[in-house]
N, C-alpha and C positions, 0 to 999 in steps of 0.2 A: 291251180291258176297262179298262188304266191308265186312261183320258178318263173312264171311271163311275167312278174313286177304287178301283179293286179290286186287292188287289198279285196279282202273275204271274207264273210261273213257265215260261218256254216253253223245249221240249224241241225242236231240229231240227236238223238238216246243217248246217254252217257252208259258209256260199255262200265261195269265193275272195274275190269282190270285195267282199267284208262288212268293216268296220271292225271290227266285234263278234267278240270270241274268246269260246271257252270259260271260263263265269263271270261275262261280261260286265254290269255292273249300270246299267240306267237308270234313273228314277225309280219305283218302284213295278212295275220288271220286273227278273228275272234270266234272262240265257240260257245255256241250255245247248246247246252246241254243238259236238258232235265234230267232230274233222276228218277224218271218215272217207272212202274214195272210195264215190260208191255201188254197191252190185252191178250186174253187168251185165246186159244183156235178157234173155241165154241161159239165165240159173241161174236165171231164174224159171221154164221150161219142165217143169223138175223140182220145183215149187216147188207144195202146191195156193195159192197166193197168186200172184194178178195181178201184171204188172209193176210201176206204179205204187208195190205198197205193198212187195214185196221189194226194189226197191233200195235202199229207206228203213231195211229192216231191218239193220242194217250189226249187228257188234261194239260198238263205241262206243254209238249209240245203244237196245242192248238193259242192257247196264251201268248207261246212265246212268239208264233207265226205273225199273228196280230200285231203284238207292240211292235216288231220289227215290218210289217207293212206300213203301218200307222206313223212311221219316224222314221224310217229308211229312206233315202233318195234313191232309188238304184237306176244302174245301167241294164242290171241284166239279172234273172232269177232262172239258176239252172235246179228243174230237176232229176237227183240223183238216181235212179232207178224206179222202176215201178213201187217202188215201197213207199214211196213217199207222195206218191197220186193222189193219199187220200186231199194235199192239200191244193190241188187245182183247183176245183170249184171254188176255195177261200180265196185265193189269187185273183181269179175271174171277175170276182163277185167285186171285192175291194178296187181294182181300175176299170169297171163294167164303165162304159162312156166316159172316160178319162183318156186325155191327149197325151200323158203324160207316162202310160205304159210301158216298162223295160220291157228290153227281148224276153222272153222265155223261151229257154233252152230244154229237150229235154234229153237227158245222157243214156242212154239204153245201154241193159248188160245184156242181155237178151233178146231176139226177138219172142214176147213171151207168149202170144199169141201161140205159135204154132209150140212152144216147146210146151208150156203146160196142156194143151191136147195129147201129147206125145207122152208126157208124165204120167196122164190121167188115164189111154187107155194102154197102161202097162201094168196099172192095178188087178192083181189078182181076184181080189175078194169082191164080189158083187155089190155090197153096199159102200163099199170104202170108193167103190170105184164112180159111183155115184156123186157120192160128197164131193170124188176130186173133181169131175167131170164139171158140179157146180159151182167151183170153186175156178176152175180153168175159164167158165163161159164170163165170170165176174171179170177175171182178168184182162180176159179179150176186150170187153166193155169197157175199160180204165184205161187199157194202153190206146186204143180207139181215140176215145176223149182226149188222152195227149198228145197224141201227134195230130190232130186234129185242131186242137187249141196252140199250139206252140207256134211259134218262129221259125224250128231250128231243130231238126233232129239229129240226132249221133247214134249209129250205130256200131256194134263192136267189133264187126268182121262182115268182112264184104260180102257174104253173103246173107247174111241180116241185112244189109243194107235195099239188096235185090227184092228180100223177102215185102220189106216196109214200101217198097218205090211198087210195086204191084198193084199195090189200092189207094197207094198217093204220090201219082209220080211229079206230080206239082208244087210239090214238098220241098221245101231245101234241105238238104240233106247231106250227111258226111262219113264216113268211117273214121273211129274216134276206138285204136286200140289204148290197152293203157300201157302206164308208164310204171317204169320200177323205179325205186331208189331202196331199196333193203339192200344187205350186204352183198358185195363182191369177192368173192375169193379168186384173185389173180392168177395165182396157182394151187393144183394139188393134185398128188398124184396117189391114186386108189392102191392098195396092198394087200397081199393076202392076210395079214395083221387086222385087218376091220374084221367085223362080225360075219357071219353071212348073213345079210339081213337087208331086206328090202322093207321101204317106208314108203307110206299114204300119207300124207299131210292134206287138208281141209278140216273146214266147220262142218261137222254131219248134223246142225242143226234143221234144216232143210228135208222134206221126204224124198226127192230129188236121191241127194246128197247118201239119206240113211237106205234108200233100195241102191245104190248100187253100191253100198261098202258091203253092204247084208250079202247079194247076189255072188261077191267078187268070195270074200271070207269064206261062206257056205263053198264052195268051190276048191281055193286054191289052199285052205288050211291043212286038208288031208295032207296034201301034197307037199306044203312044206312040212310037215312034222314025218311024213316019210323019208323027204331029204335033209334032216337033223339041217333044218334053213329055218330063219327067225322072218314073221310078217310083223309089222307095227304100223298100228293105224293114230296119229296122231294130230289129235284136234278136239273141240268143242263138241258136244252129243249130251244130250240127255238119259241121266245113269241108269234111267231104267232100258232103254236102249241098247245101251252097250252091257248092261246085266245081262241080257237075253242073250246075246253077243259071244259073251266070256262063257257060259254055261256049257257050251259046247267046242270052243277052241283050245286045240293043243299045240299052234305055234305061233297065234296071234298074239300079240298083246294089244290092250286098249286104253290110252293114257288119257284121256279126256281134255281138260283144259289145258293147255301150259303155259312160261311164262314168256319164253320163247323159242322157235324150233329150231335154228341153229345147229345146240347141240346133240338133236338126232336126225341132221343132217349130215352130221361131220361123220357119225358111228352106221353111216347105209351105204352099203354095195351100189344100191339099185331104188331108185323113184317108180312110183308104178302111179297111173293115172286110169283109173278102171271103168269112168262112166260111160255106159250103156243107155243114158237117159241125160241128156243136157248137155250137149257140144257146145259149140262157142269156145271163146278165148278162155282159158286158164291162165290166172294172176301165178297158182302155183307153181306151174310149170317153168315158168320163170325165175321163181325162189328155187326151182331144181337146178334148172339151167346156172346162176350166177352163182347158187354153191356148189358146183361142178359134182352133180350126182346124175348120173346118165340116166336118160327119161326110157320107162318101158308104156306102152298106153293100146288101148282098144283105137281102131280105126276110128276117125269121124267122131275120135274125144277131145278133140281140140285144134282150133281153127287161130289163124293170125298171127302165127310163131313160122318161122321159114328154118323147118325143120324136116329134114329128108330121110326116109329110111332108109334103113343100113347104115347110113353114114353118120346121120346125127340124132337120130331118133329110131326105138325100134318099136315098128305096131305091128296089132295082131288081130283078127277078125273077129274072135271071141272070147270070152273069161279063160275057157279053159287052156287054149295056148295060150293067152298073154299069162297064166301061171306058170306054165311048162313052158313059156321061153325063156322066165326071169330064171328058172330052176337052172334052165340047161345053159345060161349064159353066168351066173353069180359066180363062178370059179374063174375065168375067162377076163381076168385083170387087163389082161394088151386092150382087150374089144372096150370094155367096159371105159379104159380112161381114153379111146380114139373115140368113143362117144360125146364124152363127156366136155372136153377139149374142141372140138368140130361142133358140137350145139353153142360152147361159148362163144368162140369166133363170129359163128353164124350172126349172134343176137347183139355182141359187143357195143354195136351202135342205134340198135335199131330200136328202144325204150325210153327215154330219157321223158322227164314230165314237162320240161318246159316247154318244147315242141309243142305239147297237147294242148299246154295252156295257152300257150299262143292260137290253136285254132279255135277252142272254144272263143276266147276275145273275140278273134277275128269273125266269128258268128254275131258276136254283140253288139260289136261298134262299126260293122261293115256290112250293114243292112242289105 
């Protein structure tokens, strides 16, 4: 919202690898930022609050909600995703019969309703599938409660939007994709000189996230260590995760944290986007797209990008050809940079944050 000239106040976790402390002031932003650990999966089982939003609910971040109720004048309080639900009822509670109540906005990455049923029964094992099962019906419960309580919904692709206007079409409501501003490469042109090597970039902190890196790997690893072709999965995971991971891959590698992914964006053929569980807009796809590495993806992985097959994106119905196209296409330099080049185009204009920021305002001050 700084890009529309709005000042901001944003309340979250302090990530480790964050330069930004507690306090921390940018231009027309101040963060706050405990440095709290988050709660663990377990203690949400006792919890009516899904995982997602109790590990969020830390000490730190319930304090710091408060003072800044307590002292804040506001216009408008957006919340940022379901994670952050658990602090609706504080909100509520603090302007319950007050004339004085900002908008509340609330931003969706998902419709999560239908995606955590869809997460939950894709689980294999009987009792796990249970846990998620219970853990999805929590969600439903929460995301309910905020659109329900809010002003002002945003959803991240028009067809979340559909999803949400179903059971509340009396809702205000908007399509709010996001915005980029990570780096641009204006030019570059792919050479038989790179690796053969196709890259995964996300956080597989999420179970989401770790069944479909698990499903994609188990799969397409044979297959590149039979075509002397390099997979790299790079992002966030819990080591024990990707131990299991490593134990059996002979052309994966699994880098975990980094500091930033740039530099094995510059050394990939080929982006590959594999989810089988969680459509919606991809932020990454985008960091594919604007460092010109041609996106390879599963049908129905990703929504809100104006990206066409054959011409600027290539999908595939299921893991085992989205492997076997990345194979039969990674030599295929001409394809690969009229990919690359034609996705850039396509999107050149169509991200920018200040737009966004301007709609959410225009949700706030234009009742």
């Amino acid at each position: 919202m700084r890009w529309a000239g709005s000042d901001v106040e944003v309340l979250g976790l302090r990530r480790a690898e964050s330069h930004r402390a507690n306090g921390w002031r940018d231009e027309h932003v101040v963060w706050w930022l405990p440095d709290d650990t988050p709660h663990s999966h377990w203690g949400s089982l006792a919890s009516s609050l899904p995982h997602t939003a109790y590990r969020c609910r830390t000490t730190g971040m319930r304090r710091t909600l408060d003072k800044l109720l307590e002292h804040g004048e506001w216009d408008g309080i957006v919340f940022d995703g379901i994670s952050v639900g658990w602090a609706l009822a504080r909100v509520l509670e603090h302007y319950a019969g007050r004339p004085d109540r900002p908008r509340l906005i609330y931003v969706s990455h998902n419709h999560e309703e239908s995606l955590r049923a869809q997460i939950a029964e894709s689980q294999p094992l009987f009792l796990k599938r249970q846990a998620v099962r219970l853990d999805a019906m929590k969600v439903s419960w929460l995301e309910r409660d905020m659109v329900d309580s809010v002003d002002f919904v945003t959803a991240i692709t028009p067809e979340d939007l559909s999803l949400y206007r179903r059971r509340r079409c009396d809702k205000p409501m908007g399509v709010l994709t996001p915005g980029y501003c990570g780096r641009r490469v204006e030019h570059r042109r792919l050479t038989e000189s790179l690796p053969r090597r196709a890259v995964i970039v996300g956080s597989f902190d999420w179970i989401a996230k770790r069944m479909n890196l698990a499903e994609f790997v188990d799969i397409a690893d044979p297959l590149f260590a039979e075509a002397n072709a390099e997979l790299q999965a790079v992002g966030s995971a819990d080591e024990a995760f990707l131990a299991q991971l490593r134990l059996k891959a002979q052309a994966t590698e699994f880098t975990g944290t980094v500091p930033e992914i740039e530099p094995f964006l510059d050394e990939a053929r080929i982006a590959i986007v594999p989810e089988r569980n969680g459509g919606g807009f991809k932020l990454k796809v985008l960091e594919y797209i604007f460092n010109r590495v041609p996106v390879f993806a599963l049908e129905g992985s990703f929504a809100g990008v104006p990206l066409r097959h054959n011409d600027s994106v290539m999908l595939f119905p299921n893991h085992a050809a989205l492997a076997e196209g990345v194979l039969k296409a990674i030599d295929d330099v001409e394809l690969l940079n009229r990919l690359q080049e034609r996705a850039f185009d396509a999107c050149r204009d169509q991200f920018d944050w200040s737009s966004r920021g301007r709609q959410i305002l225009s949700a706030i001050v234009e009742p």
